[in-house]
ROMIRO-814314 format. One record per residue (C-alpha): x, y, z. Coordinates in Angstrom, 2 decimals. Layout:
N
<r east="X" north="Y" up="Z"/>
...
END
This chain:
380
<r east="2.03" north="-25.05" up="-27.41"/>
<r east="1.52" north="-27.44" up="-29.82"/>
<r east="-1.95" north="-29.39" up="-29.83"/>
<r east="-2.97" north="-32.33" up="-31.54"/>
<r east="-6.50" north="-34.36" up="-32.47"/>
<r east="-5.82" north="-38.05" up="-31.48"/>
<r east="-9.34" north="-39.48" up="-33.42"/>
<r east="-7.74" north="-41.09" up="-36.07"/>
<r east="-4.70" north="-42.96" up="-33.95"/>
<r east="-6.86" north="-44.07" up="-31.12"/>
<r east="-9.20" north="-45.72" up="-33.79"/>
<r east="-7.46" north="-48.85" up="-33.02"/>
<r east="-7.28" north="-52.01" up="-35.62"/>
<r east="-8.35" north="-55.51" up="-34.72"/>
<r east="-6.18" north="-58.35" up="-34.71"/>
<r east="-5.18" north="-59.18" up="-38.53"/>
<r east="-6.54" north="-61.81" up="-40.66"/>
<r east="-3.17" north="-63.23" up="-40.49"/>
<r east="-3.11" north="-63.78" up="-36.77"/>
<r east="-6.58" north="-64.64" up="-36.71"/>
<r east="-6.16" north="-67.30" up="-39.80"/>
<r east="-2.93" north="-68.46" up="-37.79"/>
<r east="-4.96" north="-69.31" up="-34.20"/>
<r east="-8.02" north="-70.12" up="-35.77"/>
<r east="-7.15" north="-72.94" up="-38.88"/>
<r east="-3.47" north="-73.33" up="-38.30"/>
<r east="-3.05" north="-77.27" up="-37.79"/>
<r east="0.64" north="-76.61" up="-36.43"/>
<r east="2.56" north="-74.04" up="-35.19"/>
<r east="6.15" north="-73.58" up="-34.34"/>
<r east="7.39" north="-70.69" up="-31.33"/>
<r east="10.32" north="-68.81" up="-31.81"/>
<r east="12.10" north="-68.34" up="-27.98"/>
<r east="12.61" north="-70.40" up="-24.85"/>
<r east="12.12" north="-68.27" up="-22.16"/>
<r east="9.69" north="-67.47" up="-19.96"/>
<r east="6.89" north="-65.63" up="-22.51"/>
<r east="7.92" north="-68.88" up="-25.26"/>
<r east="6.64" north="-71.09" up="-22.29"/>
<r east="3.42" north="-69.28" up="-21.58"/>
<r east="2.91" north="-68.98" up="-25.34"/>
<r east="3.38" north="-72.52" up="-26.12"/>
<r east="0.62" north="-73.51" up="-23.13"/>
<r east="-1.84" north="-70.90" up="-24.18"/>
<r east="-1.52" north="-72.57" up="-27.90"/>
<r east="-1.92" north="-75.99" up="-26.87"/>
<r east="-4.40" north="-75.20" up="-24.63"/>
<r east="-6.46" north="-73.92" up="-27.06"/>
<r east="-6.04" north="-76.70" up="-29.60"/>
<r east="-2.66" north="-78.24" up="-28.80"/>
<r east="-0.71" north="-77.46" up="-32.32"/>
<r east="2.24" north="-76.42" up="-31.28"/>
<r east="4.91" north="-78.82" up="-32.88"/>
<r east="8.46" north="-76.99" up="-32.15"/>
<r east="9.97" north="-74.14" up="-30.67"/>
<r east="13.20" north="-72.39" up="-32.49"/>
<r east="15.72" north="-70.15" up="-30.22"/>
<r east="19.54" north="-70.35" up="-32.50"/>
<r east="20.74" north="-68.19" up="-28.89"/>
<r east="19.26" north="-70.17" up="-25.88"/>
<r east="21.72" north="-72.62" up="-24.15"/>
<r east="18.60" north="-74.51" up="-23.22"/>
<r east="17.91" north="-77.93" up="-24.76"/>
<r east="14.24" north="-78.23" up="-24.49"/>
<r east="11.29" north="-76.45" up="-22.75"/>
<r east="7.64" north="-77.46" up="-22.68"/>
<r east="9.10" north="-80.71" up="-23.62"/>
<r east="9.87" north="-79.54" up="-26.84"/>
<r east="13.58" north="-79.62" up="-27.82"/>
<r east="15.33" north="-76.31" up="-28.86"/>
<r east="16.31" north="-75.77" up="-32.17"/>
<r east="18.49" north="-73.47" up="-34.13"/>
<r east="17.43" north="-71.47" up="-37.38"/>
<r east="19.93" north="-74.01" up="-39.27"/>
<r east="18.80" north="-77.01" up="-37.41"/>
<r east="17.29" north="-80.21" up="-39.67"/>
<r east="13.37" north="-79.42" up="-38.53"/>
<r east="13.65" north="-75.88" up="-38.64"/>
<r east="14.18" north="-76.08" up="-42.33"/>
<r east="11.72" north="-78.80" up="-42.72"/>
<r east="8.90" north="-76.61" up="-40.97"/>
<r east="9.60" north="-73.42" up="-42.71"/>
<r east="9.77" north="-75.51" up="-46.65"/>
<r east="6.34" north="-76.96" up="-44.90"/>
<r east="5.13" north="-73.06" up="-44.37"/>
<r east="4.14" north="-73.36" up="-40.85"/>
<r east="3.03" north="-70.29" up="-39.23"/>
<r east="5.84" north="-69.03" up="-36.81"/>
<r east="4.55" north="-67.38" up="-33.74"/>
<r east="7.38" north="-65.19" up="-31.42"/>
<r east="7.28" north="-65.82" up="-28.03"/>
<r east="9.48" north="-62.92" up="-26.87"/>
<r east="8.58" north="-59.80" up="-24.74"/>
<r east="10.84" north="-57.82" up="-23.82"/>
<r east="13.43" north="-54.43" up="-23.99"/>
<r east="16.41" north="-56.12" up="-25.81"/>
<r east="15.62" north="-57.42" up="-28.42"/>
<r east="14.12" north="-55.68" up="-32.08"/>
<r east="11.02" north="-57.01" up="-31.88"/>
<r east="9.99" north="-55.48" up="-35.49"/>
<r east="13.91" north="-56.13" up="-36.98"/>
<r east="13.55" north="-59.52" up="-35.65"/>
<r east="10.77" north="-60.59" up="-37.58"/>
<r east="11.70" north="-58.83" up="-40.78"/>
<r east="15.18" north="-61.24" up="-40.34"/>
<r east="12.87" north="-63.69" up="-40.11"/>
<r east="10.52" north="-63.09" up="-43.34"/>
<r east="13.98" north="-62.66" up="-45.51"/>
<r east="15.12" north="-66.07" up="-44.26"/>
<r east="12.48" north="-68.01" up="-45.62"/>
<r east="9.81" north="-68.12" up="-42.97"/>
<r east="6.33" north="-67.12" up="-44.62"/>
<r east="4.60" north="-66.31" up="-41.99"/>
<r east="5.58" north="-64.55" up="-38.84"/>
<r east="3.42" north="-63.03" up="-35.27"/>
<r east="5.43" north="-61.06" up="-33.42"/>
<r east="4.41" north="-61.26" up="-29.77"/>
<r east="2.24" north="-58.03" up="-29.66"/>
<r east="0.58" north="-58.95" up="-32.65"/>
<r east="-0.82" north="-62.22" up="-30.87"/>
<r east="-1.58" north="-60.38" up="-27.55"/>
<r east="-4.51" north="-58.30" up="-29.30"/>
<r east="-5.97" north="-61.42" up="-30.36"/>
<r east="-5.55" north="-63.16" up="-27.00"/>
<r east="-5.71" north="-60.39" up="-24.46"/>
<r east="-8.32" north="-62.40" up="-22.15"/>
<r east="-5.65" north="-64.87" up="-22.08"/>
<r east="-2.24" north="-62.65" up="-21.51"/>
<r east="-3.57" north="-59.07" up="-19.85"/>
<r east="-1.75" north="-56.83" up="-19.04"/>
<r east="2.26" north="-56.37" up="-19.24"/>
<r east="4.23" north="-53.00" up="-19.00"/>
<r east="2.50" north="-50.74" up="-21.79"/>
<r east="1.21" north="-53.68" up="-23.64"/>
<r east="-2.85" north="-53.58" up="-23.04"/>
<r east="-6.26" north="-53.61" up="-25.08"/>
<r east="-5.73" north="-51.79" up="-27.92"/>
<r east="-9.06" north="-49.91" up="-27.23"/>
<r east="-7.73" north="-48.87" up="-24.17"/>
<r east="-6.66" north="-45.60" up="-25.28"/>
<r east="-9.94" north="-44.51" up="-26.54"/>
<r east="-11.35" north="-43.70" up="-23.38"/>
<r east="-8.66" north="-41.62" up="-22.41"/>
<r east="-8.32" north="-39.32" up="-25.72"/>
<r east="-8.23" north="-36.30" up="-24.03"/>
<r east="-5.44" north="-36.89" up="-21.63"/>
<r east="-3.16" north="-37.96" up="-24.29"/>
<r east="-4.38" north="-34.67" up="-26.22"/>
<r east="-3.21" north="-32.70" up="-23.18"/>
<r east="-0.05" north="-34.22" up="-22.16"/>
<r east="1.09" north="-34.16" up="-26.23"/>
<r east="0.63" north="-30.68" up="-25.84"/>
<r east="3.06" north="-30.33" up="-23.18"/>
<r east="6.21" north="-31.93" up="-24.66"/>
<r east="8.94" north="-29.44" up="-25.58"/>
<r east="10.46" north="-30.59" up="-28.88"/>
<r east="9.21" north="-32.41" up="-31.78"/>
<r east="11.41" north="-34.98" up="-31.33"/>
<r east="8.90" north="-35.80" up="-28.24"/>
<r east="5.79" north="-34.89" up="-29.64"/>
<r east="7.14" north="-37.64" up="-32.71"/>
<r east="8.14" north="-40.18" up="-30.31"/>
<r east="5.16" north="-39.97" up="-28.55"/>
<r east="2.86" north="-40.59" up="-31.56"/>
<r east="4.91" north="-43.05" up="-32.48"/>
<r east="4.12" north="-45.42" up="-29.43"/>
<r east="0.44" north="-44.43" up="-29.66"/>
<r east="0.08" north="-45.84" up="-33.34"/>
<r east="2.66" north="-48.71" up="-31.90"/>
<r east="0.22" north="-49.70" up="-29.04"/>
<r east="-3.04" north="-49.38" up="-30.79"/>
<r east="-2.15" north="-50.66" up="-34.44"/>
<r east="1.04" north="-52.59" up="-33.49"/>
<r east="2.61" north="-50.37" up="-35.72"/>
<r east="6.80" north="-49.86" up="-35.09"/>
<r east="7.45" north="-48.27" up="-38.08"/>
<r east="7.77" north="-44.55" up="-36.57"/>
<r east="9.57" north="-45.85" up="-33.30"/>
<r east="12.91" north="-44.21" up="-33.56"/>
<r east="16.22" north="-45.80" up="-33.01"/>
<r east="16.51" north="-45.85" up="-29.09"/>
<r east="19.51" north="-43.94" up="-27.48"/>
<r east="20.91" north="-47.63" up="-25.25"/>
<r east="23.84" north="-45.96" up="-24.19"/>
<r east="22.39" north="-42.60" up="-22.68"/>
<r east="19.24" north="-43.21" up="-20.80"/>
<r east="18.63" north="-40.48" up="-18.24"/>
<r east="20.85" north="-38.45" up="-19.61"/>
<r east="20.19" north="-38.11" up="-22.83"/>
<r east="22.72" north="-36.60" up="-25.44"/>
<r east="20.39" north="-33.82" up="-27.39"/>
<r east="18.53" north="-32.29" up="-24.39"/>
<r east="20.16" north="-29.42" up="-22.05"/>
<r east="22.55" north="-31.03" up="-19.91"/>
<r east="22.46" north="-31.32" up="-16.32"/>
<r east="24.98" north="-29.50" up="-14.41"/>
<r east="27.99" north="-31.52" up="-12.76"/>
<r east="29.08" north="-31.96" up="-10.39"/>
<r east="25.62" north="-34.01" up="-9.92"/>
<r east="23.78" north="-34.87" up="-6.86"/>
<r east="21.54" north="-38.27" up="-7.99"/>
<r east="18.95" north="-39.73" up="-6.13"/>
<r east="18.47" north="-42.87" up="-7.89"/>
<r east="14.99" north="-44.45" up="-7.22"/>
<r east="14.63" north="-48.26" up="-8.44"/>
<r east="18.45" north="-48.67" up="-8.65"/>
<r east="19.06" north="-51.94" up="-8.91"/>
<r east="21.74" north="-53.58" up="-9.15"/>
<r east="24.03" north="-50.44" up="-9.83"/>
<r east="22.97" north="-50.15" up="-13.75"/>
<r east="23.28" north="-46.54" up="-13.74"/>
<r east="26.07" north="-46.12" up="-11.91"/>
<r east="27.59" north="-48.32" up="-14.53"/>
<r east="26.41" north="-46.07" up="-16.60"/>
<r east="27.65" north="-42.65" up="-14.91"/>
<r east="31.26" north="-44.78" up="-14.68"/>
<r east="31.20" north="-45.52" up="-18.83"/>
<r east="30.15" north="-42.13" up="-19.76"/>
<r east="32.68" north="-40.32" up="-17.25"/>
<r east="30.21" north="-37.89" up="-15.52"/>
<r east="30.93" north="-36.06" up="-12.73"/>
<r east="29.02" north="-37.09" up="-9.63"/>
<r east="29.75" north="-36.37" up="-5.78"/>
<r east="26.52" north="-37.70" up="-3.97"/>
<r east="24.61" north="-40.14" up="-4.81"/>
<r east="21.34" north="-41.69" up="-2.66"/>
<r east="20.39" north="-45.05" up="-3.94"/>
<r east="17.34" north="-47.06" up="-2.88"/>
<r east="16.91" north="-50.59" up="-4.21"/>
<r east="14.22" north="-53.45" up="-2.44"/>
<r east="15.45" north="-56.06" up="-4.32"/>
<r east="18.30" north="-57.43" up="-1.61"/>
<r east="19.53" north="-59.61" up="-4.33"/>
<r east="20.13" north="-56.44" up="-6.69"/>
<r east="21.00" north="-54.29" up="-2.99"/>
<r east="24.06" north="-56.81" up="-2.78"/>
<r east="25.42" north="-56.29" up="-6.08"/>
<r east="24.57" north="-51.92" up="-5.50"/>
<r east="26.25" north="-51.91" up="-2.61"/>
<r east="29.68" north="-53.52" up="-4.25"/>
<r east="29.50" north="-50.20" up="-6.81"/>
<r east="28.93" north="-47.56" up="-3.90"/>
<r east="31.53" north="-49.03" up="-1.98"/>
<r east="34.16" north="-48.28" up="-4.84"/>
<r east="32.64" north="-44.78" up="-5.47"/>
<r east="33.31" north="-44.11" up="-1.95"/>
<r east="36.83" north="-45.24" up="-2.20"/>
<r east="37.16" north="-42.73" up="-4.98"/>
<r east="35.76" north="-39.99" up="-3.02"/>
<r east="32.16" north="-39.78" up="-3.85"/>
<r east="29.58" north="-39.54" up="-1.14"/>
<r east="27.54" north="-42.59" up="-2.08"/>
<r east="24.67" north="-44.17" up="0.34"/>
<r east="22.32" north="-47.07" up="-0.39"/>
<r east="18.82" north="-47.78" up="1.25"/>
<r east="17.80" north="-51.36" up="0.81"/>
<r east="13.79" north="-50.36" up="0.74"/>
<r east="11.37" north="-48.90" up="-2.15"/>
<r east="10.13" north="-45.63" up="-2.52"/>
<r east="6.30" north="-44.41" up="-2.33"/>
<r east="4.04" north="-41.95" up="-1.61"/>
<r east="4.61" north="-42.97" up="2.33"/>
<r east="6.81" north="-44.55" up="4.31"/>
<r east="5.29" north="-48.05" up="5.04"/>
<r east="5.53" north="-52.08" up="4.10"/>
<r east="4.38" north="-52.90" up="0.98"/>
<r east="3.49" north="-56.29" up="-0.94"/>
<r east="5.96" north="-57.00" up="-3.60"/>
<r east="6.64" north="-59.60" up="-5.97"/>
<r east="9.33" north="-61.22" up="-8.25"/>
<r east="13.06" north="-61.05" up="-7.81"/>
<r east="16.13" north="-59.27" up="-10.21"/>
<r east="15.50" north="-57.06" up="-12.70"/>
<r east="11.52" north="-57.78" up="-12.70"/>
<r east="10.72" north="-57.24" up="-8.94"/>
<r east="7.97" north="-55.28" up="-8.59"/>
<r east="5.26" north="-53.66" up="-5.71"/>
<r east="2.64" north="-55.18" up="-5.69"/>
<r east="-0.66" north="-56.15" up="-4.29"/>
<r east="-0.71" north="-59.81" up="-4.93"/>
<r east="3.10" north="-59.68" up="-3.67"/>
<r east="4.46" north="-62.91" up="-2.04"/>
<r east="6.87" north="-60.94" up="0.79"/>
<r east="6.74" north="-57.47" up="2.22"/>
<r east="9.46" north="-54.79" up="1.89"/>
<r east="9.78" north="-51.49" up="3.28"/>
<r east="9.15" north="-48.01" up="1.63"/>
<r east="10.20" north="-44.64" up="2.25"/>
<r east="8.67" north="-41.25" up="0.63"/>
<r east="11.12" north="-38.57" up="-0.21"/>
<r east="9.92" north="-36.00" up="1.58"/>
<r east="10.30" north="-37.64" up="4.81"/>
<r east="13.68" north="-38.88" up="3.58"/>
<r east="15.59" north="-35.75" up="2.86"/>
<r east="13.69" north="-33.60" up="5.34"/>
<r east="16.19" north="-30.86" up="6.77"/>
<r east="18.55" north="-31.41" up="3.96"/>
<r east="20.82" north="-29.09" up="3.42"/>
<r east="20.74" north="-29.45" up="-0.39"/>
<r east="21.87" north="-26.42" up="-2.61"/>
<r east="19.61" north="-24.05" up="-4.85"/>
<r east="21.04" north="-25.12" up="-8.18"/>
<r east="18.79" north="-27.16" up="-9.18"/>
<r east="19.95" north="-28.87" up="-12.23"/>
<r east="22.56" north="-30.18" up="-9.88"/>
<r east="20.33" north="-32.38" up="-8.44"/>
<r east="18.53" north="-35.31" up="-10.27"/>
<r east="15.95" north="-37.74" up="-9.21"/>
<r east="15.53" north="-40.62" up="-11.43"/>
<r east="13.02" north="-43.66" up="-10.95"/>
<r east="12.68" north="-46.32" up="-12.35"/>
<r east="10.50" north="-48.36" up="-10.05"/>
<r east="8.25" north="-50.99" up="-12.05"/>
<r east="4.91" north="-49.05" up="-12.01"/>
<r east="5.20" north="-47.11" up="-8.80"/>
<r east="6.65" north="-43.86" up="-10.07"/>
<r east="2.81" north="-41.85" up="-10.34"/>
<r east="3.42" north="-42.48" up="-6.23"/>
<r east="6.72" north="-42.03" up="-5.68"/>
<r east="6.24" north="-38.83" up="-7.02"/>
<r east="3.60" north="-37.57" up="-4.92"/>
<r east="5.54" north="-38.75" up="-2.19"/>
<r east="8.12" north="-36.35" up="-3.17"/>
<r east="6.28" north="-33.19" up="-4.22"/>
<r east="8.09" north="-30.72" up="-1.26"/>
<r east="11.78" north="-31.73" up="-2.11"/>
<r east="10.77" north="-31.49" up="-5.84"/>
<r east="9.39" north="-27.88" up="-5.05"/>
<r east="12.11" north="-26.91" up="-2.62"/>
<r east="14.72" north="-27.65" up="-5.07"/>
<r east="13.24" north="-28.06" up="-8.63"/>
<r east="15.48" north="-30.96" up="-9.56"/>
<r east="16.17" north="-32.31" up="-12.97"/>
<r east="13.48" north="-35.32" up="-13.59"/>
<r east="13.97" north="-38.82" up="-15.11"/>
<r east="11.27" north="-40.47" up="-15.11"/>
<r east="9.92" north="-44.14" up="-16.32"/>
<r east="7.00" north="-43.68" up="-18.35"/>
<r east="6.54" north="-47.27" up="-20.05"/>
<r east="5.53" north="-49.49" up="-16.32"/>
<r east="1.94" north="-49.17" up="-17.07"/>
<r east="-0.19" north="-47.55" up="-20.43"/>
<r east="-1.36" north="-44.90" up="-18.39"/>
<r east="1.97" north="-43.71" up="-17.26"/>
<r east="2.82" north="-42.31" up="-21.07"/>
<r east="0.59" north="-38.91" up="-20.07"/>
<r east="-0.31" north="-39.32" up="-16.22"/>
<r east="3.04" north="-38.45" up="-15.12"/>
<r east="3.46" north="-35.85" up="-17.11"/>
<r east="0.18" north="-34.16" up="-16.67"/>
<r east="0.70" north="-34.47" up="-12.93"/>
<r east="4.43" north="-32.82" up="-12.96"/>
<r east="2.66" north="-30.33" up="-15.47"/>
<r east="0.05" north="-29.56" up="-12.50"/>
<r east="2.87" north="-28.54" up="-9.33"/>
<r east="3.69" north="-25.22" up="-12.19"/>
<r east="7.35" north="-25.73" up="-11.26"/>
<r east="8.37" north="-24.50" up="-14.69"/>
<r east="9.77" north="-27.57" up="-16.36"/>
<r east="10.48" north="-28.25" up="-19.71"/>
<r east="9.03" north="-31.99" up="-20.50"/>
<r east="11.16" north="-34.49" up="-23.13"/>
<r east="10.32" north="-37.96" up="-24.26"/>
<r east="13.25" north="-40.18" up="-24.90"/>
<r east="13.73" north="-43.94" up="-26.26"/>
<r east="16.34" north="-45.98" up="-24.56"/>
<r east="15.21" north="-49.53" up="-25.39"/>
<r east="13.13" north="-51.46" up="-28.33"/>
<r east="9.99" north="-52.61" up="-28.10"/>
<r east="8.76" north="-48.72" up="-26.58"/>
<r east="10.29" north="-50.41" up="-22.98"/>
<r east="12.48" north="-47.81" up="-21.49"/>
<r east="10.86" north="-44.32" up="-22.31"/>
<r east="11.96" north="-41.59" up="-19.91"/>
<r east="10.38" north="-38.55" up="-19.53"/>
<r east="12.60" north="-35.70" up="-18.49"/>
<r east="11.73" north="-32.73" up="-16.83"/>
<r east="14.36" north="-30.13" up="-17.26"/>
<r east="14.35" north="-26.87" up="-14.77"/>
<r east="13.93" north="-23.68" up="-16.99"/>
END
């Protein structure tokens, strides 16, 4: 067991001088995306002292938000305001693009100064809260000796690196040690101890059929597969890619309902690929717990033939508990979302840790940005 003193990486750093300098005497600004964050970006800017004077996406097909027109990086004003040196501020959030990569692109093209999105939230936290892992950077202080414990659970170095990598990421804004993430392989990962196929997958949180487009790329062996997906939207488009597995022999079932620590309606909010439970949730769906689910089963003994995966915006801590007896009974292979929320990084392990099922525990990267970790919890 390997442990670990987490004093020196939870001693977080305040927003730099640079971002400070940049909200603070800054008479212009210019945002680099036009989606969704760009907009909120651009109004929490203006609100503050309305400088914003240009927003800069070379891949959006839009032509203007906020009433500013999109430009390209080769566009007339985009060269005027990076010769004029004005501050460029990057409204974008999320797993797909290189966050980090991005702005070093950005520094060798000419632009002198560049805030990457998570760089700006820890100066205006009050103003963006909470998203994903992305919180107060002092946040992790009070919770020192969980992350202590759960380090010390992790089976390879590779984990234990990864996992002190998005600490110094999330308190410093620091992506240096972040390795390159594995796109291609997420839940089932290439260097750790394979699952045995044919595989039984109960896919929590599965969307639109994303990983059974990736089981289909990959060529893995599968014969049942229980899918549960709220979002009807994304149910629609799942139900298209279990229909074909069936054709092709595969025993392949979708739910259209969540999955908790109960069966029960639950709030939820937002639609596609961000649809979420939640409290403040505009429309109720319906949940089921796993236990109740596959009660009676008659599922076999070999474990590693049997995988649950979630990936459920936030509610995986729950789902979980909800399906502590099948995870007993059959001591299935684990992948697990650990990025939803900060606390998820050691609370999920430490509670899988706490059942003494004997599993091995594994960090893994599958998108930038630390969106898309995955623990996995591998039978012995």
């Amino acid at each position: 067991m390997c442990s670990i003193d987490f004093t020196r990486e939870i001693m977080t750093s305040p927003p730099s001088k640079e971002v400070l300098n940049v909200l603070n005497y800054s008479d212009k600004i210019v945002v680099y995306g036009a989606g969704s964050v760009a907009e909120e970006v651009i109004r929490i800017i203006n609100n503050r002292t309305k400088r914003v004077v240009g927003v800069i996406d070379p891949k959006s097909k839009k032509k203007e938000i906020c009433g500013y027109p999109v430009a390209g990086l080769d566009d007339e004003n985009c060269i005027l305001w990076k010769d004029l040196d004005i501050p460029l501020v990057v409204g974008i959030f999320n797993a797909f693009i290189d966050l980090d990569a991005l702005k070093k692109r950005l520094l060798k093209f000419g632009w002198k100064t560049v805030i990457t999105f998570t760089e700006l939230h820890s100066a205006l936290y009050s103003e963006l809260g909470d998203r994903y892992w992305l919180t107060k950077r002092d946040f992790y202080a009070s919770h020192k000796q969980n992350l202590e414990n759960a380090f010390t659970l992790l089976t390879d170095d590779s984990s234990r690196n990864l996992f002190k990598a998005l600490i110094k990421y999330r308190t410093h804004g620091d992506a240096s040690d972040l390795p390159t993430p594995d796109i291609e392989r997420q839940y089932f990962a290439k260097d750790l101890p394979a699952w045995i196929y044919p595989l039984r997958l109960i896919d929590c949180g599965a969307c639109n059929g994303d990983t059974l487009d990736s089981i289909r790329k990959l060529d893995l062996n599968i014969n049942e597969i229980y899918a549960f997906e709220p979002e009807l939207d994304n149910f629609k488009n799942l139900l298209v890619k279990l229909a074909i597995l069936r054709k092709n022999g595969v025993k392949a079932y979708g739910f259209p309902c969540g999955v908790s620590s109960d069966t029960a309606t639950l709030k939820f909010s937002g639609s596609g690929l961000g649809g979420a439970l939640s409290e403040g949730g505009d429309h109720a769906v319906p949940v089921v717990d796993l236990d109740s689910m596959f009660a009676n089963f008659n599922f076999s003994n070999d474990c590693r033939s049997s995988l649950i995966k979630m990936d459920i915006e936030g509610s995986e801590y729950d789902a979980l508990l909800g399906g502590r007896k099948i995870i007993h009974d059959i001591r299935p292979g684990l992948a697990i979302s650990v990025f939803h929320k900060p606390s998820d990084l050691w609370e999920l392990p430490l509670l899988i840790d706490s059942w003494n099922l004997g599993y091995d525990l594994y960090l893994r990267s599958h998108q930038y940005n630390g969106f898309d970790v995955v623990l996995y919890a591998i039978p012995k």
